[in-house]
C-alpha positions as CSV (number, residue, x, y, z in Angstrom):
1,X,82.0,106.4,121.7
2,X,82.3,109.0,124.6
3,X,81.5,112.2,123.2
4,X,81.4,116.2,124.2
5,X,77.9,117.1,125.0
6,X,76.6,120.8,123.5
7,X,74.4,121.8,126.6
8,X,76.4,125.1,126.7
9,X,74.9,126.4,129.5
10,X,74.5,123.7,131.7
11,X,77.5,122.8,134.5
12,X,78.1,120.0,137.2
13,X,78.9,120.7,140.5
14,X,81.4,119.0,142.9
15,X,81.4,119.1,145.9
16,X,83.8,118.5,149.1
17,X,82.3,118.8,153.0
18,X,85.4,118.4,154.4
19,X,89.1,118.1,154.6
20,X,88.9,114.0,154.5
21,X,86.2,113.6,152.6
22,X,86.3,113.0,148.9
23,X,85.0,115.1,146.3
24,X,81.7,114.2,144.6
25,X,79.3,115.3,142.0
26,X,76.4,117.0,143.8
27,X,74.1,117.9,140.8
28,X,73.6,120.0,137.5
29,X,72.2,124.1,136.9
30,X,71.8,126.3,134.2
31,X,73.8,129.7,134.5
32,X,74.3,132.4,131.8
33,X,78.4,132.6,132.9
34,X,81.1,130.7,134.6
35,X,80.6,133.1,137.5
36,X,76.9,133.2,138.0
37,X,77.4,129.3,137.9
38,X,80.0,129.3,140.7
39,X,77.4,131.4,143.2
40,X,74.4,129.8,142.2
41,X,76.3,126.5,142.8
42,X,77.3,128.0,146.4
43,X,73.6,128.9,147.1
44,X,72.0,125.9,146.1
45,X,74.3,123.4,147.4
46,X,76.0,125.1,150.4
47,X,72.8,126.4,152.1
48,X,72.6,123.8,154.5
49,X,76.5,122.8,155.0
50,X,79.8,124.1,155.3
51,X,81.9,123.7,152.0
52,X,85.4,123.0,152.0
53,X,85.7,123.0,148.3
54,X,83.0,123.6,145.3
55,X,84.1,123.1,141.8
56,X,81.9,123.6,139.0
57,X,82.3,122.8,135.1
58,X,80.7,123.8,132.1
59,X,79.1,120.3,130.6
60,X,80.6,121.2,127.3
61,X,84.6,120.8,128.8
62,X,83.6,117.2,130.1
63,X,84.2,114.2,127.8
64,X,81.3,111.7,128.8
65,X,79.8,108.0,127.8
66,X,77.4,107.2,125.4
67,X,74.6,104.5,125.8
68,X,77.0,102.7,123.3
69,X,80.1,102.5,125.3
70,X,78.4,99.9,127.9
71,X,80.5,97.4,126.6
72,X,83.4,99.2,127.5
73,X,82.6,99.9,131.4
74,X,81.6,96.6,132.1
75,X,84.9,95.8,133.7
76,X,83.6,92.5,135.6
77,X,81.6,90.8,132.8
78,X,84.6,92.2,129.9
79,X,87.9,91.9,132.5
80,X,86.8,88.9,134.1
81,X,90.8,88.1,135.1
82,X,90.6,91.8,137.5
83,X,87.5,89.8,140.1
84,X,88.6,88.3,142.8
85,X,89.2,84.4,142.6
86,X,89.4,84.1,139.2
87,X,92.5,82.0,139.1
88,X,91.2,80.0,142.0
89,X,88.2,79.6,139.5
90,X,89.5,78.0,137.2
91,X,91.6,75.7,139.3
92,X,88.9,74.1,140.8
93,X,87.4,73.9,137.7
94,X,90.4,71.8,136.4
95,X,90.5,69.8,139.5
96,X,86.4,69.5,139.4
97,X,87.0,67.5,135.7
98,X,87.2,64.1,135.5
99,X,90.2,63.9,133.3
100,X,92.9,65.9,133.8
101,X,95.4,65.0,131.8
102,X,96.6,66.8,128.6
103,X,94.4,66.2,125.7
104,X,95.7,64.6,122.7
105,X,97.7,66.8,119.8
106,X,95.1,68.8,118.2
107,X,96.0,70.9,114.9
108,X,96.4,74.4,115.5
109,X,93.2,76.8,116.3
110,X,91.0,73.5,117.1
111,X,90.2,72.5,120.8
112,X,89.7,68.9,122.1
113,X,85.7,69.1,123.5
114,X,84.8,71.4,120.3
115,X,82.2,69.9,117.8
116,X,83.2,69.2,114.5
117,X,80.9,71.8,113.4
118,X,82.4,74.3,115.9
119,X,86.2,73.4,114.3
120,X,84.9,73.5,110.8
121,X,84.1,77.4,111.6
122,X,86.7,78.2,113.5
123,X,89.0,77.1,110.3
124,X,87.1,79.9,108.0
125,X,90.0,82.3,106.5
126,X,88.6,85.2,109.2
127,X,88.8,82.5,112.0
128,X,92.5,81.8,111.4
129,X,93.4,85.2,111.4
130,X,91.7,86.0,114.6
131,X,93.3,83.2,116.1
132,X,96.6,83.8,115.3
133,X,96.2,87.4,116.4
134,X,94.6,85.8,120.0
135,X,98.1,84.2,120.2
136,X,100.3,87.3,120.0
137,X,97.9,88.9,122.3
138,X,98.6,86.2,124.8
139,X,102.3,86.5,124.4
140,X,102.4,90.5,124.1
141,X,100.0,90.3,127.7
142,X,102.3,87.8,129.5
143,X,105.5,89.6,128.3
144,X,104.6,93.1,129.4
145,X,103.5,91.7,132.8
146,X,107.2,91.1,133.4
147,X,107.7,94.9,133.0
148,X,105.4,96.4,135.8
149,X,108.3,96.0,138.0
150,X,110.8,98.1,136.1
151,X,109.3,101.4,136.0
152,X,110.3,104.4,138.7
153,X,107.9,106.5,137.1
154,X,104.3,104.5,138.8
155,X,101.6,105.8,136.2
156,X,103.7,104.3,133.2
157,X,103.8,101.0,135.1
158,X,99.9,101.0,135.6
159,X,99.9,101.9,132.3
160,X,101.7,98.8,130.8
161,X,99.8,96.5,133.4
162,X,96.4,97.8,132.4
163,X,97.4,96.8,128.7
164,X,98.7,93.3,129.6
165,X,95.7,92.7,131.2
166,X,93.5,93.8,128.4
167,X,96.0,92.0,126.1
168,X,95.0,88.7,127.4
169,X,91.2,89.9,128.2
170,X,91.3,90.2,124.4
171,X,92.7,86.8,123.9
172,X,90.5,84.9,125.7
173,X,87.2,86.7,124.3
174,X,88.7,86.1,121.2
175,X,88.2,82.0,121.3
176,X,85.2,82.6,123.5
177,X,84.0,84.3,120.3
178,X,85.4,81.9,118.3
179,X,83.2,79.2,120.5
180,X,85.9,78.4,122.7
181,X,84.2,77.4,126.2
182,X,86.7,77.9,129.5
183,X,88.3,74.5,129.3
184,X,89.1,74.5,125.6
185,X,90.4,78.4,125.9
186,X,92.4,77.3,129.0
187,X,93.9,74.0,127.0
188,X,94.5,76.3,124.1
189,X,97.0,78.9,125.7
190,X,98.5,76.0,128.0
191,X,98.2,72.4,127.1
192,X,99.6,73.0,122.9
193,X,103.3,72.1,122.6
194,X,105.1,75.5,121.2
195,X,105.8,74.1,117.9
196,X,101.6,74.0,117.1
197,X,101.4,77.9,117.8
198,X,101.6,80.4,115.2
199,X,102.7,83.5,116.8
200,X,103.9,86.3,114.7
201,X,107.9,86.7,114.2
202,X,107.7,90.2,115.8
203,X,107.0,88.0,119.0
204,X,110.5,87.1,119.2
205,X,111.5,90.5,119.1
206,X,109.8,91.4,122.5
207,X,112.9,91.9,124.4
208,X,114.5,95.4,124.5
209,X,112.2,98.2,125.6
210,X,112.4,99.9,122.0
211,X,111.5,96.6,120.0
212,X,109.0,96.2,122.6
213,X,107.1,99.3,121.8
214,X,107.0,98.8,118.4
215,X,105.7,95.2,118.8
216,X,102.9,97.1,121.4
217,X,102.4,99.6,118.2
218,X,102.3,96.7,115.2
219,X,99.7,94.2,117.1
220,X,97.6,96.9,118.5
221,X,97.5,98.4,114.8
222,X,96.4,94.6,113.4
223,X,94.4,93.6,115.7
224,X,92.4,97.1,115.5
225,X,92.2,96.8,112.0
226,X,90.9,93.2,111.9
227,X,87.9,94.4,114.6
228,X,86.7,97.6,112.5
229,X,85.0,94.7,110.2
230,X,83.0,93.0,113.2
231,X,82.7,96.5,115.1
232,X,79.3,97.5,113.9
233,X,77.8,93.8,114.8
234,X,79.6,92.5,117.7
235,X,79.8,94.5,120.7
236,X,82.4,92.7,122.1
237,X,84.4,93.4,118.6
238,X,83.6,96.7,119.1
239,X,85.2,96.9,122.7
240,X,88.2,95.4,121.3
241,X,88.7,97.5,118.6
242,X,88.5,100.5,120.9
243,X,90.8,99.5,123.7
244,X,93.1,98.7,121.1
245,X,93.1,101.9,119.4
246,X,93.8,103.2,123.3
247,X,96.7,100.8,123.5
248,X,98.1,102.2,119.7
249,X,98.1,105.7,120.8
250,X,100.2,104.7,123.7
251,X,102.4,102.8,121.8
252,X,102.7,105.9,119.2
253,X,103.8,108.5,122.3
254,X,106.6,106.3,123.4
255,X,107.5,105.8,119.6
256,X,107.8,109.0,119.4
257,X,109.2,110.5,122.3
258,X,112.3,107.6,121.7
259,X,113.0,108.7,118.2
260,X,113.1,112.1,119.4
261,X,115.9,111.8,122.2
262,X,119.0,111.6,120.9
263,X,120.0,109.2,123.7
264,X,117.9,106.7,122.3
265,X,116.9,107.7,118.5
266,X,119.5,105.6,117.0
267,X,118.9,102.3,118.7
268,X,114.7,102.9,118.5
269,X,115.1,103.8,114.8
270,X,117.1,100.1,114.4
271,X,113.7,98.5,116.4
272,X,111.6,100.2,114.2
273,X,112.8,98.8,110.9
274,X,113.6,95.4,112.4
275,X,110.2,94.9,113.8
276,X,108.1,96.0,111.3
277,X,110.0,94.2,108.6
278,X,109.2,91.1,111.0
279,X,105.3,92.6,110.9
280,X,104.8,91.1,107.5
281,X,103.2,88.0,108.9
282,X,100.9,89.5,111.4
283,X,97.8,88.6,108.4
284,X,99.4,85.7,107.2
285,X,98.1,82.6,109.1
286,X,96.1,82.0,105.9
287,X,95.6,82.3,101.9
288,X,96.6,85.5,100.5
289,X,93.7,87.4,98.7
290,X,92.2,90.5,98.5
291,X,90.8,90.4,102.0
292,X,94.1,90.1,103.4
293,X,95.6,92.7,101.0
294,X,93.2,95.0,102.1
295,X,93.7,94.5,106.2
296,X,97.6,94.3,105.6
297,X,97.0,97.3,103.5
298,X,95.0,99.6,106.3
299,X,97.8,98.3,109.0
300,X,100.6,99.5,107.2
301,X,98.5,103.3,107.0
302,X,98.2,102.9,110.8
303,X,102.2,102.4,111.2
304,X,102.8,104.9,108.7
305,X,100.7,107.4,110.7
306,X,103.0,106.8,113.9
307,X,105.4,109.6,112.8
308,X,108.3,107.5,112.8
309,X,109.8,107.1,109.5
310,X,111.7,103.9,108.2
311,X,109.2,101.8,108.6
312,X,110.2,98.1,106.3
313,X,106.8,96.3,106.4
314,X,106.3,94.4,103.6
315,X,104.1,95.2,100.5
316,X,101.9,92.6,101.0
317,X,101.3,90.1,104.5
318,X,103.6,87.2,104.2
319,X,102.9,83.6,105.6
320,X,103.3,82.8,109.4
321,X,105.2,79.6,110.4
322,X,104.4,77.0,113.0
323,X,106.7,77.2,115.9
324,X,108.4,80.3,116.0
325,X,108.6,83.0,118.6
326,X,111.7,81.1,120.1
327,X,112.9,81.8,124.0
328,X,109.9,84.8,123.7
329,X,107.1,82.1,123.4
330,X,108.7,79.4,125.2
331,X,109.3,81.1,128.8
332,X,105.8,82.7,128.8
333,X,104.3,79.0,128.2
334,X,106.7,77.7,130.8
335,X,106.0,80.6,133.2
336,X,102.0,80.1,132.3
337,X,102.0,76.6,133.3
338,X,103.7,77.0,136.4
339,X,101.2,79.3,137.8
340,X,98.8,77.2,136.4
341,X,99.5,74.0,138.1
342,X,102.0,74.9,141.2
343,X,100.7,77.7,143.0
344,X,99.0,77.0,146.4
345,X,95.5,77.4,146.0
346,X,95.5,80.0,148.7
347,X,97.9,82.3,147.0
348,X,94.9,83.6,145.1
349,X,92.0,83.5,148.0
C-alpha cells in the first residue's frame, strides 16, 4: 500500500526551465529546514540554468508506492481495455475462429471450450460468488459509462469513467481468474441469454443518480469484502480489493454530501433504504453458511460505516434469482452486442 516515508530531513526538488515547459522532479538533498532546503535546492540545481519555478518538499508530506503496489500501476497488463486496439483485438480474434456462431446454452458460470475439470472448480461455493459479483460489475461498468456524458462539472465525469472502466477490468480478471480464457470471458458477458445471468436485484435499481450511488456503494462494499480473503495470496485479488475500496470511498462522499442537501436528502434517503434492502442477495448465488454469514456480515459494517443512516439490508444474504435485473440488464447486453458485432472495424484503429 502507498505509504508516508519518515526521512524527515530529506526533500524532492522540482523543477521548471521555462514558461512551456513542464515541471519535473530534478533530484533529492538533506537540509536541516524548509528554508535552507529551498537555497540549497537553488544552488545545486540552478547553477547552470535559469529557473522559472523551483519547488521543493519535505519527503515526509509526499504519499508514495511501495514495492507492493506494482500490481496497481501496471495499467497496460491490469487495464488491458485503456491500450489501443483492444476492441479491434478481439474482433479479429472472433473473426480469426472457425466457428462463430453462438455456442450452445451453457448453465450459468460455465463456458463452452472450459474443461470439465475447469467447470467443476469454477462451481465451488467461492466460485459462484465471485461470479455473480463479476456480473454486477459488468452491468455497474456498462451502466455508468452512459453517465460520462451528463456531468458539467469534468473531474466527476473522469471520475465515474475511471470506475466503469475498472468495473469491467474487474469483471473480466475475475473469470480470467476463475480460468476463463478470452473467448469463454467474451461468450460469457455476450453470447448468455439474460434469463441464465444472476445479477443482483440492486441492478435493476441503477437508474436515478441517488439509487445509482448507493448501488456504486453496495457492490464496491461486497466485492471488497469478498477480495480481503484472497488479498494476501493473489496479487491480482489484492488490486481489486484496493481499487475497490477507492471506488467505496467515492461512493460514500456522494452519499453523503446527497443526504446532507436538503434539495435532495429526502429522495437519496428513499434510494438508500430501497437499495440496500435489494442488497440482501449480493452473497447469495449459493448455500447459506457461515462463510456467507460472515462476508454478508462485514458488508453490512461497511454500509453501516457510510454515515447514512436507514440502511434495510437484511440480517442475513438472501438467495439470488436467475433472470432478474429487467430493462437494467437487458439494454446493457443489447448495447454490448451491438458494439460487439456492428461497429466498423476502423472505428477502433
Amino acid at each position: 500500500m502507498p505509504h508516508v516515508p519518515t526521512d524527515t530531513d530529506v526533500y524532492e526538488v522540482f523543477a521548471q526551465t521555462g514558461s512551456g515547459s513542464p515541471l519535473n522532479h530534478v533530484g533529492s538533498l538533506v537540509a536541516p529546514h524548509r528554508d535552507a532546503a529551498w537555497h540549497l535546492a537553488k544552488e545545486t540545481y540552478g547553477r547552470r540554468d535559469d529557473l522559472f519555478r523551483l519547488w521543493v518538499v519535505r519527503r515526509t508530506d509526499l504519499i508514495v508506492s511501495s514495492a507492493g503496489d506494482r500490481g496497481l500501476l501496471a495499467a497496460k497488463t491490469r487495464m488491458p481495455h485503456r491500450q489501443p486496439g483492444f476492441p479491434t483485438t478481439r474482433r479479429r480474434d472472433r473473426s480469426a475462429a472457425p466457428d462463430t456462431a453462438a455456442p450452445p446454452q451453457q448453465p450459468a458460470g460455465a463456458a463452452s471450450d472450459r474443461s470439465d475439470d475447469t467447470r467443476g472448480a469454477t462451481d465451488s461455493a467461492p466460485s459462484r460468488l465471485w461470479l455473480a459479483l463479476a456480473e454486477d460489475l459488468f452491468v455497474l461498468g456498462n451502466r455508468l459509462g452512459e453517465r460520462i456524458v451528463d456531468y458539467i462539472d469534468l473531474e466527476e465525469s473522469l471520475a465515474v469513467g475511471s470506475i466503469g472502466q475498472e468495473a469491467l477490468a474487474h469483471a473480466e480478471t475475475i473469470l480470467t481468474l476463475h480460468a476463463f480464457d478470452a473467448s469463454a470471458a467474451d461468450a460469457h458477458f455476450f453470447e448468455r441469454p439474460q434469463e441464465q445471468w444472476r445479477v443482483s436485484r440492486v441492478i435493476g435499481r441503477l437508474g436515478d443518480w441517488p439509487s445509482t450511488v448507493v448501488c456504486g456503494l453496495v457492490i464496491a462494499a461486497a466485492v471488497s469484502v469478498l477480495a480481503e480473503g484472497r488479498a494476501d495470496d493473489e496479487p491480482a485479488f489484492a488490486a481489486i480489493r484496493d481499487e475497490q475500496l477507492v471506488h467505496l470511498d467515492h461512493w460514500r462522499r456522494w452519499a453523503r454530501a446527497l443526504a446532507a442537501w436538503p434539495e435532495t436528502s429526502d429522495e437519496f434517503t428513499r434510494a438508500f433504504t430501497e437499495v440496500t434492502h435489494c442488497a440482501g442477495d449480493l452473497f447469495g448465488a449459493g448455500p447459506q453458511d457461515a462463510v456467507t454469514d460472515a462476508l454478508h456480515a462485514r458488508l453490512a459494517a461497511l454500509v453501516g460505516d457510510s454515515g447514512v443512516p436507514g440502511s434495510r439490508l437484511p440480517h442475513l444474504p438472501v438467495p439470488r434469482a436467475a433472470g432478474t435485473g429487467g430493462s437494467v440488464l437487458s439494454d446493457c447486453l443489447a448495447r454490448g452486442r451491438l458494439v460487439r458485432e456492428h461497429y466498423a472495424p476502423e472505428v477502433f484503429l
